[in-house]
N, C-alpha and C positions, 0 to 999 in steps of 0.2 A: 493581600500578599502574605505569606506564610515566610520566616526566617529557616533556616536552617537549625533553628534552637526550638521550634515550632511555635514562637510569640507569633499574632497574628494581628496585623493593621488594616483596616477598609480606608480608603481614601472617595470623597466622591466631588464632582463640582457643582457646590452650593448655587452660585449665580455666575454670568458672563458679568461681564463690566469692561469700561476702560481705564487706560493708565495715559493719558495725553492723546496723542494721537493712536497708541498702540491696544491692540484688543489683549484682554487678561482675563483674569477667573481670580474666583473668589472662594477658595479650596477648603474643605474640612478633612482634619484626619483622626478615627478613633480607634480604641485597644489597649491598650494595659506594656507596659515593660517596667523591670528593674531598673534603677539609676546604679551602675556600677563603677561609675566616673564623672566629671566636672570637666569642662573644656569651655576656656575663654580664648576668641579670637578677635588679635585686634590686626587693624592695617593702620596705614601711614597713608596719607592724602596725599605726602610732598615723595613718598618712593614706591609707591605699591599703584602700578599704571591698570590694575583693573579693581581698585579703592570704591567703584561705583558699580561692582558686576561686570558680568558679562551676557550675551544671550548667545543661545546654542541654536541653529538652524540647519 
């Protein structure tokens, strides 16, 4: 994938696997970019009702 700044990332799937009952992958991604910022994100377990993800289908 190419940005619109022209940095460029290949992503590929290393191996299949599973995650319990559910099928997953096991992702590599390479390329190069600048760090132009720091961003820590936290949740709350007791207020934030998707604290565990979600999936998108």
């Amino acid at each position: 994938h190419e940005s619109y700044i022209g940095s460029q990332f290949t992503g590929r799937v290393e191996e299949l696997t599973r995650v319990g009952d559910h099928p997953a992958i096991i992702p590599s991604i390479e390329g190069w970019a600048r760090i132009y910022g720091e961003n820590t994100i936290t949740v709350d377990p007791h207020d934030d009702p998707y604290w565990r993800g979600f999936l998108v289908s």
